[in-house]
C-alpha positions in Angstrom: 106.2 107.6 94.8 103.2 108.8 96.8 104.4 111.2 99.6 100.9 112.1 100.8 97.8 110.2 100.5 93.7 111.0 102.1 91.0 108.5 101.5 87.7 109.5 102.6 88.5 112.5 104.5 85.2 113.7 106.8 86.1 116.4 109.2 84.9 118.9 110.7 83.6 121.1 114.2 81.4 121.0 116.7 80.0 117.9 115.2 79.0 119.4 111.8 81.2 118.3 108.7 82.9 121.1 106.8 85.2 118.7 104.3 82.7 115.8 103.3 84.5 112.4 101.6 87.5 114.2 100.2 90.6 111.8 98.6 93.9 112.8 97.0 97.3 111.8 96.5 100.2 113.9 96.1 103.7 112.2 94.8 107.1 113.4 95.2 108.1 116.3 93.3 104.9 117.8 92.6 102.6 120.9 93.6 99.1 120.5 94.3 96.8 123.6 94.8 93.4 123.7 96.0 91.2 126.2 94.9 87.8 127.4 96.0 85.8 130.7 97.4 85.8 131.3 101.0 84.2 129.2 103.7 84.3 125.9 101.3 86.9 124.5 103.5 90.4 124.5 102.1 91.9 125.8 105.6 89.6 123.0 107.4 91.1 120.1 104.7 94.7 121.7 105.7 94.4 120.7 109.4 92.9 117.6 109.0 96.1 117.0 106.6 98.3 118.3 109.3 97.0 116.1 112.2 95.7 119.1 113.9 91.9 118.4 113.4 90.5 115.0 114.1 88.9 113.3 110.9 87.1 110.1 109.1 89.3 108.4 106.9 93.1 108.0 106.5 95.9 110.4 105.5 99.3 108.7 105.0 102.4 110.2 104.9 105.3 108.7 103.7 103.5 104.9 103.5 103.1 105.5 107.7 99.5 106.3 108.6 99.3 109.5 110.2 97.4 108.0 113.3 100.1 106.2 114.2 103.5 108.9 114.3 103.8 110.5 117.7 103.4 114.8 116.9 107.5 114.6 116.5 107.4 112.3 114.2 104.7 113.8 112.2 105.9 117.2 112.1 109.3 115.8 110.8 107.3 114.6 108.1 104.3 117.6 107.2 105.2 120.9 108.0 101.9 123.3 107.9 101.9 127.1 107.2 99.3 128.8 108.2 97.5 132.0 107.5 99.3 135.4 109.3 98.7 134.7 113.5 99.0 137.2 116.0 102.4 137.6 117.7 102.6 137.4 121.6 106.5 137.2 121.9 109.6 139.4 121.2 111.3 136.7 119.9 114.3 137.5 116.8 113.3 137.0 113.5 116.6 133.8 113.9 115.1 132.5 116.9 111.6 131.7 115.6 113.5 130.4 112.8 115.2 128.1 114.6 112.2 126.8 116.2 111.7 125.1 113.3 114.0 122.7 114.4 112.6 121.2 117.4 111.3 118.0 116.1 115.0 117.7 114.3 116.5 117.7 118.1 116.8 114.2 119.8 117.2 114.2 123.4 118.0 118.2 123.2 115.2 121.1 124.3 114.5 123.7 122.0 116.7 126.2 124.5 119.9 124.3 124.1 123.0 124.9 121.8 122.6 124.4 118.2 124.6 122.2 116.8 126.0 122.5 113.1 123.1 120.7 111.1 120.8 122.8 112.8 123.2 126.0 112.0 122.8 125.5 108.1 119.6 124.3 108.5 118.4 128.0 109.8 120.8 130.1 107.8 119.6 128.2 103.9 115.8 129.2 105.2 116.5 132.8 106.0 119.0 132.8 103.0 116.0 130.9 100.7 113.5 133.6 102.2 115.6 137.1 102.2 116.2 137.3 105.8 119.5 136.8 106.4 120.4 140.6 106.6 117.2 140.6 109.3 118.5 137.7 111.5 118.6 139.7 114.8 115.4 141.7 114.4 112.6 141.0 116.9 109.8 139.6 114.8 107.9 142.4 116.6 108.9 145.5 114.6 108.7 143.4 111.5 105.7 144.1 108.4 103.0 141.6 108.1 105.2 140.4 104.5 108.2 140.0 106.5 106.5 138.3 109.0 105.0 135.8 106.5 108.6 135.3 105.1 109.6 134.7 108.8 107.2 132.1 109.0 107.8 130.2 105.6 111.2 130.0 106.9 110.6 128.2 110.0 108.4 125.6 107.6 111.8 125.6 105.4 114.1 124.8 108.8 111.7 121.7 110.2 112.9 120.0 106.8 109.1 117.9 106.1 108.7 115.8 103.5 105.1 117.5 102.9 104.5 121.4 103.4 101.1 122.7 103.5 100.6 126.2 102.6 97.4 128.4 103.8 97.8 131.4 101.6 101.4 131.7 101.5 101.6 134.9 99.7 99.7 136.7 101.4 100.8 140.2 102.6 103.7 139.5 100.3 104.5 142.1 97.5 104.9 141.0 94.1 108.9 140.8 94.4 108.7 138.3 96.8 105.7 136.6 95.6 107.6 135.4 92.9 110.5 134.5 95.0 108.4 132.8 97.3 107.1 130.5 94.7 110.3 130.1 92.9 112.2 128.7 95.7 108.8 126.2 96.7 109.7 125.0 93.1 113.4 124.7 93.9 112.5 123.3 97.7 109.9 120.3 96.1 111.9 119.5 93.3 114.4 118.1 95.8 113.8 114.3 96.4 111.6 113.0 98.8 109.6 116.7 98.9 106.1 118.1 97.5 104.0 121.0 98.2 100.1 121.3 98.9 99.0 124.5 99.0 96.0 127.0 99.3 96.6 130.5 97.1 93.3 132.8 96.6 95.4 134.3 93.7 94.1 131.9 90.8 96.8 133.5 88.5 99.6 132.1 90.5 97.9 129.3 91.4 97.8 128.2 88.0 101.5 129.1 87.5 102.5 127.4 90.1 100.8 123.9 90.5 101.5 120.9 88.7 97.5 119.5 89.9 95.1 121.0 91.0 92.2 120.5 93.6 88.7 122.0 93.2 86.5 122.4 96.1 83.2 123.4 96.7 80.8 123.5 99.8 83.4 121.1 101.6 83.0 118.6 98.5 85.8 117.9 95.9 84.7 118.7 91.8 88.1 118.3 90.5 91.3 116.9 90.7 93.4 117.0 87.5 96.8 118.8 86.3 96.8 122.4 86.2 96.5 122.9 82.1 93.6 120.4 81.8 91.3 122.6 84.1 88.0 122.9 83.2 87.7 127.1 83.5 83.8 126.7 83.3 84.9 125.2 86.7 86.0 128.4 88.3 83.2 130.2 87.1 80.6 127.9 88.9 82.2 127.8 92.5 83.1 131.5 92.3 80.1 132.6 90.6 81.5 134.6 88.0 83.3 134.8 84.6 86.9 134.4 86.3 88.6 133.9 82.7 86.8 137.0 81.8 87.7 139.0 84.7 91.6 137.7 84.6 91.5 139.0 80.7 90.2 142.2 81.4 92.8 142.7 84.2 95.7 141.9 81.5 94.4 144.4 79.1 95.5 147.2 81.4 99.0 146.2 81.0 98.8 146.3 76.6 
């Protein structure tokens, strides 16, 4: 079953395209990653994905064109991560969580009581992201890691059917690098779930997706499952032996 589908995708800003005739499909239970140097547009193809950039072409979610789901009912179905933001408000590390749950709450504002879905809801994403213990910190005195956490949480407790990652594990150390991944596996293995993501770390990209998406200069050059990359691939769009470079790396650890 196809959970997320974009035909044609041209978006952009001020006019000028940045993601130029970009398709993909991604089916439930799997983990797409898209892969690419900076500035070729994976953030840009993110947001279009999300809703939260105008574009040419159709994304589908779910067999409902995206154009036509008011923002609630889109965000009950793609949930978007994106990279480290500022923060503005004192809010506790459980009450940003819980804001996750806004789309989830019919005829309620996001001030009111919670009732018991949205209780286990909030607790299983701080419990699936190692904040539990940090429930009643302000997200103010946290570290940019924890902060990330905070936020992957809140993507957990809004419950999509799609989650798009911008550089999920970044600020993260490698403890909870691992973690993270491992419970993304564990989250879209469930039914009716998949992941699209965008890691710089071509290591755990690799590790972690089931396909992968190759872009360069706004332009898609490959979409195939992880193990049947073309590495020669990687070494055109980041302009260097990567294979090379990741081998040399490993012999510091023989």
């Amino acid at each position: 079953m196809i959970l997320l589908q974009a035909e044609h995708i041209t978006c952009g800003y001020g006019g000028q395209p940045v993601i130029k005739d970009i398709s993909l499909a991604v089916g439930q239970g799997e983990r797409l990653c898209i892969l690419g140097p900076n500035g070729c547009g994976k953030t840009t193809l993110l947001r279009a994905l999300a809703g939260l950039l105008p574009y040419e072409g159709s994304v589908t979610v779910g067999g409902a064109d995206a154009r036509s789901l008011s923002r609630r009912e889109l965000a009950c179905r793609v949930g978007l991560m994106s990279q480290l933001a500022p923060v503005y408000f004192a809010y506790t590390v459980y009450e940003t969580v819980r804001m996750g749950r806004y789309a989830r709450q019919r005829r309620r504002g996001l001030l009111d009581r919670d009732d018991e879905a949205d209780r286990q809801a909030v607790r299983d994403s701080l419990e699936r992201t190692g904040l539990w213990p940090l429930r009643d910190r302000l997200i103010t005195e946290l570290s940019g890691g924890q902060l990330q956490r905070v936020f992957l949480a809140r993507t957990f407790a809004q419950d999509p059917a799609v989650v798009l990652l911008d550089e999920p594990t970044n600020h993260l150390d490698l403890q909870y690098q691992a973690e993270l991944t491992d419970s993304l596996r564990a989250w879209s293995a469930r039914e009716g779930r998949c992941v699209v993501g965008v890691f710089h770390d071509l290591s755990l990209a690799l590790s972690f997706a089931d396909r992968v998406l190759v872009m360069e200069e706004g332009a898609a050059l490959a979409q195939c499952p992880a193990e049947d990359l073309d590495r020669s691939l990687l070494d055109r769009v980041y302009g260097m032996d990567v294979t090379g470079y990741m081998r040399k790396l490993l012999d510091r650890w023989q």
